[in-house]
C-alpha positions as CSV (number, residue, x, y, z in Angstrom):
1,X,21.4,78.8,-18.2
2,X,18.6,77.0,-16.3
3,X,19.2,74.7,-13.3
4,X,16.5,72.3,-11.8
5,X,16.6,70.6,-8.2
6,X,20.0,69.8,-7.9
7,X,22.7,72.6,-8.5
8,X,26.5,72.1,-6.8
9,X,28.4,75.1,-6.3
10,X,32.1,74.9,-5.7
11,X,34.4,78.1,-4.2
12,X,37.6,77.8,-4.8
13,X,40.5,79.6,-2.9
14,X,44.1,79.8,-1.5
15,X,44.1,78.8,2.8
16,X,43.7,81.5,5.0
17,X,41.2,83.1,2.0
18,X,38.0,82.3,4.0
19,X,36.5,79.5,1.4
20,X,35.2,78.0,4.5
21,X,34.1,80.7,5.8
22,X,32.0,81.2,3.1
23,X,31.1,78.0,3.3
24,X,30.1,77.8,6.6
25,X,27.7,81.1,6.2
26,X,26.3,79.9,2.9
27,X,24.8,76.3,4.2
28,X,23.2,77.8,7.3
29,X,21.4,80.6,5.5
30,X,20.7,77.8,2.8
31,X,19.6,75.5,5.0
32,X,17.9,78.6,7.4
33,X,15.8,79.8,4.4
34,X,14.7,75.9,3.6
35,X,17.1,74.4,1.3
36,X,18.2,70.6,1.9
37,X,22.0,71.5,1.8
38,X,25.4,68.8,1.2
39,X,29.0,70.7,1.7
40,X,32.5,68.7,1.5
41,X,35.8,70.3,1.1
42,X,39.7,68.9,-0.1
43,X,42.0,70.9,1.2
44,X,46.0,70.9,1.1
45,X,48.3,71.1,4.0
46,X,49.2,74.0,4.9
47,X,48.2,77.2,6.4
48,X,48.5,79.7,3.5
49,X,49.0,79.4,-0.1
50,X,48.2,76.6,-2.2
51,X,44.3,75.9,-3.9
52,X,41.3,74.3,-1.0
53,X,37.8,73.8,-2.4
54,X,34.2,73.6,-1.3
55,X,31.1,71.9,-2.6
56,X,28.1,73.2,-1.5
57,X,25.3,71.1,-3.0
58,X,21.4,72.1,-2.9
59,X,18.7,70.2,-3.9
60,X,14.9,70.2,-3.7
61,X,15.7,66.6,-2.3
62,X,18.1,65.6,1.2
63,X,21.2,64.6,-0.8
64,X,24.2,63.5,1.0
65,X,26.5,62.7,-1.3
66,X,29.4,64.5,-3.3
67,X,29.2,64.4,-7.2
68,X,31.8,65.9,-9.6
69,X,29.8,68.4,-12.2
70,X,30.4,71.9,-11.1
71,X,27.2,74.3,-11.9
72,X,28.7,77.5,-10.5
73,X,32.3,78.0,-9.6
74,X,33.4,80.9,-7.7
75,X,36.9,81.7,-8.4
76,X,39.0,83.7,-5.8
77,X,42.5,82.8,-6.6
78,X,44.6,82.3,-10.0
79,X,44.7,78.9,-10.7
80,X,41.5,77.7,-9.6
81,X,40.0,76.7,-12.7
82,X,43.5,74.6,-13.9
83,X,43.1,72.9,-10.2
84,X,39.2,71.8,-11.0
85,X,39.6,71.8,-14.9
86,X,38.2,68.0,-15.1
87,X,35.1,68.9,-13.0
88,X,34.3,71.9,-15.3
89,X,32.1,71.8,-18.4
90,X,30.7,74.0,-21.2
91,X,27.8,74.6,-18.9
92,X,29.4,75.6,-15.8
93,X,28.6,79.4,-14.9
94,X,31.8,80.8,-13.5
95,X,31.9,83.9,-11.1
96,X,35.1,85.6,-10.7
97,X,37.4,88.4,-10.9
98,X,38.8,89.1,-14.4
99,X,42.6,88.5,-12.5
100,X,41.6,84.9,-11.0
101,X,40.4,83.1,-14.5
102,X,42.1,81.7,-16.5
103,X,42.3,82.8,-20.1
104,X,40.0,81.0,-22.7
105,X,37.4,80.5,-20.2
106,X,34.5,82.4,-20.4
107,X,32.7,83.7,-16.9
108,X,31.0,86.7,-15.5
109,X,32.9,89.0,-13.4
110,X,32.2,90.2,-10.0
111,X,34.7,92.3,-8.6
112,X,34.2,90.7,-5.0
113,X,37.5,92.3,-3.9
114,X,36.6,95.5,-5.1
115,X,33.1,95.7,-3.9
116,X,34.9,94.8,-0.5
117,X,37.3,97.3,-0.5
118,X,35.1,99.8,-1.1
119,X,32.8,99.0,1.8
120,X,36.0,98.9,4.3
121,X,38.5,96.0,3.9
122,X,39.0,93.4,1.4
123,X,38.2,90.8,3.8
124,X,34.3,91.4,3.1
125,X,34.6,89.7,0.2
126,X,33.5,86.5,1.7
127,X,30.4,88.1,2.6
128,X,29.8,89.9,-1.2
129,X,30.3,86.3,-2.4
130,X,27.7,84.9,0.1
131,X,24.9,87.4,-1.2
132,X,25.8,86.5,-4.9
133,X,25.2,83.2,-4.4
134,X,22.3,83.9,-2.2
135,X,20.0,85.8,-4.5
136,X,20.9,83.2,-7.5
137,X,19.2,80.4,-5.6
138,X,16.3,83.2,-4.6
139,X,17.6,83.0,-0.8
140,X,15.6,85.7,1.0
141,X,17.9,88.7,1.8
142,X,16.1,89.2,5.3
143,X,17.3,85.5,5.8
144,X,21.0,86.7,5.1
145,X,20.5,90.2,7.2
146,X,19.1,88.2,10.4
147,X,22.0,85.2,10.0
148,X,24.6,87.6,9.9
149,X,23.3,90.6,12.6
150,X,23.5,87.3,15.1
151,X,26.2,85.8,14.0
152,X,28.8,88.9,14.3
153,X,26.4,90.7,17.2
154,X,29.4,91.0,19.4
155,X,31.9,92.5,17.5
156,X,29.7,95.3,17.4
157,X,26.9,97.1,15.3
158,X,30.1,98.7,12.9
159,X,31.1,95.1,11.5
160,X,27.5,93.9,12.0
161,X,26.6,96.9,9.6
162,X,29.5,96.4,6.7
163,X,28.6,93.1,6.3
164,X,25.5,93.5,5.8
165,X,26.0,96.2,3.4
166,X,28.4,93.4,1.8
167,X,26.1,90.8,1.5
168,X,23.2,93.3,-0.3
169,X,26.2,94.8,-2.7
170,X,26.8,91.0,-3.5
171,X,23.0,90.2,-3.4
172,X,22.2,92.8,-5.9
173,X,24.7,91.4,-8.2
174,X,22.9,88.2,-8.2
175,X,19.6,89.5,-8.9
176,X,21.5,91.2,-11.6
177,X,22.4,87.9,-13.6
178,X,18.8,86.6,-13.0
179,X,17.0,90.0,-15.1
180,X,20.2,89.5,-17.9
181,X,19.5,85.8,-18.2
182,X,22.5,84.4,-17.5
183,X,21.2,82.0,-14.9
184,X,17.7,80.6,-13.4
185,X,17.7,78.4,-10.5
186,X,14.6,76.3,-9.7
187,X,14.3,74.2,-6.5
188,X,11.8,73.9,-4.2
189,X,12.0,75.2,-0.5
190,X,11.1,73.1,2.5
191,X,9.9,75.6,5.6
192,X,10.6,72.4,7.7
193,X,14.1,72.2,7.1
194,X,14.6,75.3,8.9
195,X,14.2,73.0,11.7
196,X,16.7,70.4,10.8
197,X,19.8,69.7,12.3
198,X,23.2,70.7,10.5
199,X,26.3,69.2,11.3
200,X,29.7,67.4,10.3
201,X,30.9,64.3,10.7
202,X,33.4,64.9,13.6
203,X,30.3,66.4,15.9
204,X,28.2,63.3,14.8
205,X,31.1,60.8,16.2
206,X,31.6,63.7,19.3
207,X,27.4,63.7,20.0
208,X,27.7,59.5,20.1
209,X,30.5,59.8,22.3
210,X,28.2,61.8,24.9
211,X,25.3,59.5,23.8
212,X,27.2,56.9,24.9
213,X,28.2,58.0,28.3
214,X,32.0,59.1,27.1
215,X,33.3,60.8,30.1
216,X,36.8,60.7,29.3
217,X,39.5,61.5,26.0
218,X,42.6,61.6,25.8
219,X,44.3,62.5,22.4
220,X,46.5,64.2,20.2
221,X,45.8,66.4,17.4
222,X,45.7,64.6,14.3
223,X,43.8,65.5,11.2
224,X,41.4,64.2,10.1
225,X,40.4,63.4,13.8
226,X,40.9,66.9,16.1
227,X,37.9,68.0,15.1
228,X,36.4,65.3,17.8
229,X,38.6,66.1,20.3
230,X,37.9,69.7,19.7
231,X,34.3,69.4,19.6
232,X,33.9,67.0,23.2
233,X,36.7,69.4,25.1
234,X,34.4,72.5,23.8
235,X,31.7,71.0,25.6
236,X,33.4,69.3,28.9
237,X,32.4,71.4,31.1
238,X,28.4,70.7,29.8
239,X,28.5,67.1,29.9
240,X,31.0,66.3,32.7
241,X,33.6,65.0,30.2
242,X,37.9,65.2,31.1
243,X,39.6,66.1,27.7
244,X,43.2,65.7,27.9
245,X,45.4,67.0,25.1
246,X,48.1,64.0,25.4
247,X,51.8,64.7,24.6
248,X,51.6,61.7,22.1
249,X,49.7,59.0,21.1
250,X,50.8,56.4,23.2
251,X,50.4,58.4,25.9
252,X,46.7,58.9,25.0
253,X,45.6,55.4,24.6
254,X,47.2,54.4,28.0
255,X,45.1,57.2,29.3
256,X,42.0,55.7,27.9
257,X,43.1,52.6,29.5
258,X,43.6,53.7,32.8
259,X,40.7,56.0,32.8
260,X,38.1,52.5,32.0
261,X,40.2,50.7,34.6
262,X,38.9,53.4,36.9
263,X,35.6,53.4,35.7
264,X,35.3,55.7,33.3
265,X,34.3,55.8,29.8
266,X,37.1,56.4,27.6
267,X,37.7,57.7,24.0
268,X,41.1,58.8,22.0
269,X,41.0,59.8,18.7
270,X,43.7,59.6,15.8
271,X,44.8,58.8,12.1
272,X,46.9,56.3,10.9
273,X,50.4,57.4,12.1
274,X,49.2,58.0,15.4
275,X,47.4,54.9,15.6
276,X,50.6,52.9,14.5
277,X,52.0,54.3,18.0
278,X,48.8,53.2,20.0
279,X,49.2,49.5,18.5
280,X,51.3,48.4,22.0
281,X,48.3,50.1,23.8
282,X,45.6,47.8,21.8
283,X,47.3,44.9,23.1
284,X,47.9,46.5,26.4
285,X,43.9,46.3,26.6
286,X,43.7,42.7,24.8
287,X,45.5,41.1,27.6
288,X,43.9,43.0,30.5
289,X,40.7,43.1,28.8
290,X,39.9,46.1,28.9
291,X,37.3,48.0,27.3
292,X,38.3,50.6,24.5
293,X,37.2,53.0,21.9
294,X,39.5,54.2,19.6
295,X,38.4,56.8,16.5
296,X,40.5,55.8,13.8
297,X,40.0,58.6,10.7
298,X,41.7,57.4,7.8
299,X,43.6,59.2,5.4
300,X,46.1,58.1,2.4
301,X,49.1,56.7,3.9
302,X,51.9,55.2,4.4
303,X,54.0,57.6,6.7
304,X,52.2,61.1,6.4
305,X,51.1,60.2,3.3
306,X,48.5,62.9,2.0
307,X,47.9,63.9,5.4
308,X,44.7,66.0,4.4
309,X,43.0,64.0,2.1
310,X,41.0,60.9,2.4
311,X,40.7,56.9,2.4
312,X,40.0,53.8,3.5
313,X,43.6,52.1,3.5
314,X,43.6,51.4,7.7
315,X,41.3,48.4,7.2
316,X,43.7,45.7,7.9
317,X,45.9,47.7,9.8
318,X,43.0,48.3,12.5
319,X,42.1,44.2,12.0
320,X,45.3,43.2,12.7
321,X,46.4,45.5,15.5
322,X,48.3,44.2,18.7
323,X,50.3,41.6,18.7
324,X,48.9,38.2,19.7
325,X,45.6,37.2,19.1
326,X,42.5,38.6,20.6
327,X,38.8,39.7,20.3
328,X,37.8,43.2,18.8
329,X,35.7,45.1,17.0
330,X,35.4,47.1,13.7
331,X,33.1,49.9,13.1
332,X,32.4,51.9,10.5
333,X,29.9,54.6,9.9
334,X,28.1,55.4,6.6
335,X,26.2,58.3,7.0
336,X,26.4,61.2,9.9
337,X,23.1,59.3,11.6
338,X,25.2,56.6,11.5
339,X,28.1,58.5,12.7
340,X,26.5,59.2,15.9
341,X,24.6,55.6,16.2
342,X,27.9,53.4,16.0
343,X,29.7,55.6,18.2
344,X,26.7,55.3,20.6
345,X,27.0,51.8,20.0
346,X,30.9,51.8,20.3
347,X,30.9,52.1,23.8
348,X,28.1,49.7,24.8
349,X,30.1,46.8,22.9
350,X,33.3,48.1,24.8
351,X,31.7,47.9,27.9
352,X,29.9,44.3,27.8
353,X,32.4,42.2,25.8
354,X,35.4,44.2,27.3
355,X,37.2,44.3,24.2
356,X,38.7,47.4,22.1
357,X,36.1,48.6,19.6
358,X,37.5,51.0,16.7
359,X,35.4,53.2,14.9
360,X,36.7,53.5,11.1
361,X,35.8,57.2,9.8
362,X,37.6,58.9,7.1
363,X,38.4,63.0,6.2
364,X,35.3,62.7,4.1
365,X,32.8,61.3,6.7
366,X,34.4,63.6,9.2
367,X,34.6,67.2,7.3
368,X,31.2,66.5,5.3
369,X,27.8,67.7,6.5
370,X,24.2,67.8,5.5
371,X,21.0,69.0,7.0
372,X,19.6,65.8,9.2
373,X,15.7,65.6,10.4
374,X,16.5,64.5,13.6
375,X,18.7,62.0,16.2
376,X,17.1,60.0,18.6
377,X,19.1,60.6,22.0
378,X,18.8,58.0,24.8
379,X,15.9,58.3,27.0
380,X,18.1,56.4,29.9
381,X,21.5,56.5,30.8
382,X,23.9,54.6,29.2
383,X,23.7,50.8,30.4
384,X,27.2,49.9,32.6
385,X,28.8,46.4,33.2
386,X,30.6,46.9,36.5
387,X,30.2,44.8,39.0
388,X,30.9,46.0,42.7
389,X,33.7,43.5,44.1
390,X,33.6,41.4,47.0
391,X,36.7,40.0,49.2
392,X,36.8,36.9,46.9
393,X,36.4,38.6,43.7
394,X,39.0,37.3,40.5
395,X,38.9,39.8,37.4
396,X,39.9,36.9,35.3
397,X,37.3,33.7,36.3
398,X,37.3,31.5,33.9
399,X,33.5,31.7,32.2
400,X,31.7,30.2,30.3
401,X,31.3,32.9,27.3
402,X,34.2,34.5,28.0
403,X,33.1,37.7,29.9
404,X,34.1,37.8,33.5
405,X,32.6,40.1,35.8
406,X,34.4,43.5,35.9
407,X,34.8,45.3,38.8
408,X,36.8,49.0,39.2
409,X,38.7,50.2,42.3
410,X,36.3,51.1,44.9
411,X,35.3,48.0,46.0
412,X,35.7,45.1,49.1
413,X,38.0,43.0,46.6
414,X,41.3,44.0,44.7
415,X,41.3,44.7,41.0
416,X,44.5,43.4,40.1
417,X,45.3,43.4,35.9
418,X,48.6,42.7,34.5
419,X,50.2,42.8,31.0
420,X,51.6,39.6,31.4
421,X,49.7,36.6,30.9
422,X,47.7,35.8,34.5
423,X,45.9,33.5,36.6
424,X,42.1,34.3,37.6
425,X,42.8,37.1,40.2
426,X,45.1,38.7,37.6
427,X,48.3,37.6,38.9
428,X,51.1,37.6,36.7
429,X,51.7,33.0,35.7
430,X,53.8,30.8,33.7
431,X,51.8,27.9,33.9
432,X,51.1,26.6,30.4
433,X,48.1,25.1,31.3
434,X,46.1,28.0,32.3
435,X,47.6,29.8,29.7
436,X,45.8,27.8,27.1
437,X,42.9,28.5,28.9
438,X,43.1,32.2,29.5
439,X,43.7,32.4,25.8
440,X,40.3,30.7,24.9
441,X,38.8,32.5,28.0
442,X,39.5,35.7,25.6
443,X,38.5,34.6,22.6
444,X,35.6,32.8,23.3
445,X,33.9,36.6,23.6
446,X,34.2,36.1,19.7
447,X,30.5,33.6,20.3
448,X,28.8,36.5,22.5
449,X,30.1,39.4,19.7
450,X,28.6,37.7,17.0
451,X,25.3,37.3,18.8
452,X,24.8,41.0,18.2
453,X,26.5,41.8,15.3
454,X,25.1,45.0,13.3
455,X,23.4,43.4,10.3
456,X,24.8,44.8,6.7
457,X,22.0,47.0,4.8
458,X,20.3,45.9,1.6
459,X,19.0,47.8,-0.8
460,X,16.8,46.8,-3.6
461,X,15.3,43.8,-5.2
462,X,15.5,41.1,-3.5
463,X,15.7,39.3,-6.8
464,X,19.1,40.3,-8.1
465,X,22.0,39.3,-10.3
466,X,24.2,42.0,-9.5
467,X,25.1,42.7,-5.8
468,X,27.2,46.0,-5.0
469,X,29.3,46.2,-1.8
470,X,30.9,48.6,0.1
471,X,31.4,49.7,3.8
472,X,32.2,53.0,5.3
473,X,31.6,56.4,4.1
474,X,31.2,55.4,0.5
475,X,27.5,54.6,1.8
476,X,25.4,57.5,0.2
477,X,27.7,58.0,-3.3
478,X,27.2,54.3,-4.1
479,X,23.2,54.2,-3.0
480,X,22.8,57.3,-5.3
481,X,24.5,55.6,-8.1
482,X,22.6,52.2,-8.1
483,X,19.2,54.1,-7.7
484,X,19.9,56.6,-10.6
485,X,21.2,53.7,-12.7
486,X,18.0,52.2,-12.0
487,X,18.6,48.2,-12.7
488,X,16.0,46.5,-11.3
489,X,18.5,43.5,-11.0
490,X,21.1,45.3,-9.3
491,X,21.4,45.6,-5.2
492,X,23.2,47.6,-3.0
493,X,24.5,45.7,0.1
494,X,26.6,48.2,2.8
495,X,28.5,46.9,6.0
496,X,28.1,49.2,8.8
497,X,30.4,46.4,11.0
498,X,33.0,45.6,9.2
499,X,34.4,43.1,11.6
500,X,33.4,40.5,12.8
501,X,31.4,39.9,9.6
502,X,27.7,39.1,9.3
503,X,26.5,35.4,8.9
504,X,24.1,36.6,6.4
505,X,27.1,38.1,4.2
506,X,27.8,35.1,2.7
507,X,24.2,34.4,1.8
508,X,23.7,37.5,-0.1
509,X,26.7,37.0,-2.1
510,X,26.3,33.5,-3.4
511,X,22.3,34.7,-4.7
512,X,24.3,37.0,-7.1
513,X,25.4,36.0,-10.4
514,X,27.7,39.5,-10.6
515,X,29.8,40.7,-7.7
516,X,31.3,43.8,-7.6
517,X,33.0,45.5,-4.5
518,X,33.7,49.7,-4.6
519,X,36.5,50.8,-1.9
520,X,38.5,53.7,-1.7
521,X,41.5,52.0,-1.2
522,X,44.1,50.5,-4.3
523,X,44.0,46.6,-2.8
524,X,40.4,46.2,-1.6
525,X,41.1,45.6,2.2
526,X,37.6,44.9,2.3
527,X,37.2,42.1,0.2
528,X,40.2,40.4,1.5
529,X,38.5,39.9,4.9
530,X,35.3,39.3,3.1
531,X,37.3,36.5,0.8
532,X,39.2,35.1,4.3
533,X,35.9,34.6,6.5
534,X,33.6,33.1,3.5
535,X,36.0,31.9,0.8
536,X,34.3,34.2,-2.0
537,X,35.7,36.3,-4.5
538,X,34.9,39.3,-6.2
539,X,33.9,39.2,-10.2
540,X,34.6,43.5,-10.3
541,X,37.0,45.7,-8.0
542,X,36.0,49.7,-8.1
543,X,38.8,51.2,-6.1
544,X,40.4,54.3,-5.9
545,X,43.4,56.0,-3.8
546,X,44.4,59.5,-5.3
547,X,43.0,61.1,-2.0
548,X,39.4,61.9,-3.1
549,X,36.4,60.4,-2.4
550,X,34.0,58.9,-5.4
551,X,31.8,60.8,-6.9
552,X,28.3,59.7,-7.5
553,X,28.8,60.1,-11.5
554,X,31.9,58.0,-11.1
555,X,30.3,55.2,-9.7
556,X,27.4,55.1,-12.3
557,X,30.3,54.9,-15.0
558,X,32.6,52.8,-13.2
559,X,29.5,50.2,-12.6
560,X,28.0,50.2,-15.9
561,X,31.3,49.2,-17.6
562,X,31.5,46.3,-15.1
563,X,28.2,45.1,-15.8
């Protein structure tokens, strides 16, 4: 068996079996030793017991997508094979003890248990798995030595030395199946990557919350969005941030509220069912105008839904938050540079149009990761709004885009906000009148917004008859797709903002003859708001809503039958 460039390896395990550990040890050496590395898991929920897997994707190229073709599979659990059955093929090399495969299967054993056992403890295992895997894509041992003598330094030069001794047992066994011929692996290292950066999607969206000047979240725990939380309370301390673990949702956004009404920079984090409970809070900070951003990570709902898996079904639900009508804005990140960018960007459209921004990732944006060249972080400080008040000041003055001057506590005037509807110094009003115009006031914010809406990306020829849409974290599965299919008259055409929409949208659609939309939802949320703000329909739906992400050889199928 001979692999070229692009080889995905998927370990497959019960919880609490250390698949991600492996995983987590594997990319760095990988990506340490100069491979361009990819790595997404699905996972069930719960703490022990069922089947979670990995993909671990090298290539010779930076790839950032997840595709379904399984080269190697590592099998540590019964049942693994039945659980990825439709991902394996004839060609897949299987690696596994004789008690984990399935019968009529054919694969090479490697007693990792065993091997593991013999060295101290079964839980080396991991580590024997790690070298395997290690030597078949020619990883240099020293590489694996130095990664794990640092990595497990303080628990002492006993543990440091066992798995070490674990990883060569396992690394031998690799170089094993090499001599015997049972596997080559060719791609091409890159001593620059060493260099790169490596991280998930929840640290991109927690990075572009500091990048942004976030000195202030309030949430709690909800997958697929703790990570975040997790990742800015980690570093509080480093960046002057308050993280406070709320006792429920609605208690965090009203947090978040109060904490930008003092002048801070706020941020909670959530899924669906938590957002649902933060929906009185979104139009808590219409009325008041307040600024606010809120990570939404979707995953398949309603109610708890598939509470591990992924999606994009909070499209509409995010649109049409709060009750009443008011200005806000939708976000939502394709790639981990983007990740960090938008978020960046959250909090700067927050801030000036005083509106709540919501940033739309997903348990695949936010538990993927890849090897990234490099962020640009902000030479200056993060540009602020407020205004310092004087004895005459009124939150509310009726302007002329919209956007009146916002002060914070502190100052010579009062900062008086209300929930219900107000008069210019923020005092609560029944006059109908000035409630039209406090009303139009808010909404006229819509005319600054749109002056600085994030352009959608286009990717191709320019003269097209097909056009290809999507938004979100479906950005890099759908570009690989349309580039390996190759059509010189198909385009790619992502929306990084999904609300308000473009101008230019409606241009690019009417040039097409063919238009097809890809979502990961079942009623294309997406296309309904692209219908309701430029009348247009679809010609092709690709949508999908069993929990997983597309893969890339989906998506070439899938869009050559709608051709």
């Amino acid at each position: 068996m001979e692999l070229k460039d692009d080889v995905s390896i998927v370990l497959c395990g019960e919880a609490g079996q250390g698949v991600q550990t492996v995983e987590k040890f594997l990319t760095r050496v990988l990506k340490i030793d100069g491979f361009n590395v990819f790595a997404t898991k699905e996972y069930m929920s719960r703490v022990r017991g069922g089947l979670n897997s990995t993909e671990i994707r090298v290539s010779s190229k930076n790839v950032k997508s997840f595709v379904n073709k399984i080269d190697i599979l590592v099998t540590l659990k019964k049942g693994a094979i039945q659980h990825l059955k439709d991902r394996i093929n004839p060609d897949t090399l299987i690696l596994g003890e004789k008690a984990n495969v399935d019968d009529g299967y054919a694969f090479s054993e490697v007693s990792f248990t065993q091997i593991a056992t013999e060295i101290g403890d079964k839980i080396f295992s991991n580590i024997v798995a790690v070298g395997t895997i290690s030597a078949i894509l020619n990883v240099e041992f020293q590489t694996i030595e130095d990664y794990l003598k640092t990595f497990f330094a303080r628990k002492g030069e006993d543990i440091v030395d066992k798995n070490v001794k674990a990883a060569k047992k396992g690394y031998d066994l690799g170089l094993k199946m090499i001599e015997d011929g049972k596997i080559k692996v060719t791609i091409k290292k890159d001593k620059a990557i060493k260099n790169d950066l490596l991280f998930d999607g929840a640290t991109a969206i927690g990075l572009g919350a500091i990048a942004g000047g976030c000195n202030f979240i309030s949430s709690y725990p909800m997958t697929p969005s703790t990570g975040i939380l997790t990742f800015l309370s980690e570093h509080a301390k480093e960046f002057g941030i308050v993280a406070e673990q709320a006792e429920d949702e609605i208690s965090a956004v009203n947090m978040a509220i109060g904490a930008w009404y003092a002048g801070a920079r706020a941020m909670v984090t959530t899924a669906g069912g938590g957002f649902a409970l933060m929906v009185e809070g979104m139009s808590l900070a219409g009325m008041i105008e307040s600024p606010l951003v809120v990570n939404l990570g979707q995953r398949p709902a309603p109610a708890t839904g598939l509470p591990t898996r992924t999606e994009q079904g909070d499209l509409l639900f995010a649109l049409y938050s709060g009750h009443g009508e008011f200005p806000k804005i939708l976000l939502a990140p394709g790639t981990l540079e983007d990740a960090f960018y938008l978020t960046q960007k959250a909090f700067y459209f927050a801030d000036k149009f005083q509106v709540p921004v919501i940033i739309l990732s997903d348990q695949y944006l936010v538990d993927s990761y890849y090897n990234v060249k490099n962020i640009d972080l902000p030479k200056d400080k993060p540009q602020k709004f407020i205004v310092e008040t004087t004895k005459d000041y009124k939150r509310y003055i009726l302007s002329s885009n919209g956007i009146s001057p916002r002060g914070i506590p502190g100052g010579e005037g009062l900062v008086d906000v209300d929930s219900d509807e107000h008069d210019e110094s923020g005092h609560i009003t029944e006059d109908l009148e000035l409630r039209v115009k406090m009303v139009d006031k808010r909404l006229k914010k819509f005319e600054s917004i749109k002056s600085e809406i994030i352009p959608p990306e286009f990717i191709g020829s320019k003269n097209y008859d097909t056009i290809v849409v999507g938004w979100g974290s479906t950005y890099s599965i759908i570009r690989e797709a349309v580039e390996k299919i190759g059509d010189d008259k198909m385009a790619f055409l992502h929306f990084k903002q999904v609300y308000p929409l473009h101008p230019d949208t409606q241009k690019y659609l009417q040039s097409a003859k063919k238009k097809i939309i890809v979502e990961n939802n079942a009623t294309s949320q997406f296309g309904h708001i692209v219908r309701a703000e430029t009348g247009i329909d679809f010609d092709s739906y690709i949508l999908k809503y069993n929990g997983m992400p597309f893969s890339v050889e989906e998506i070439i199928s899938r869009l050559k039958e709608s051709r």
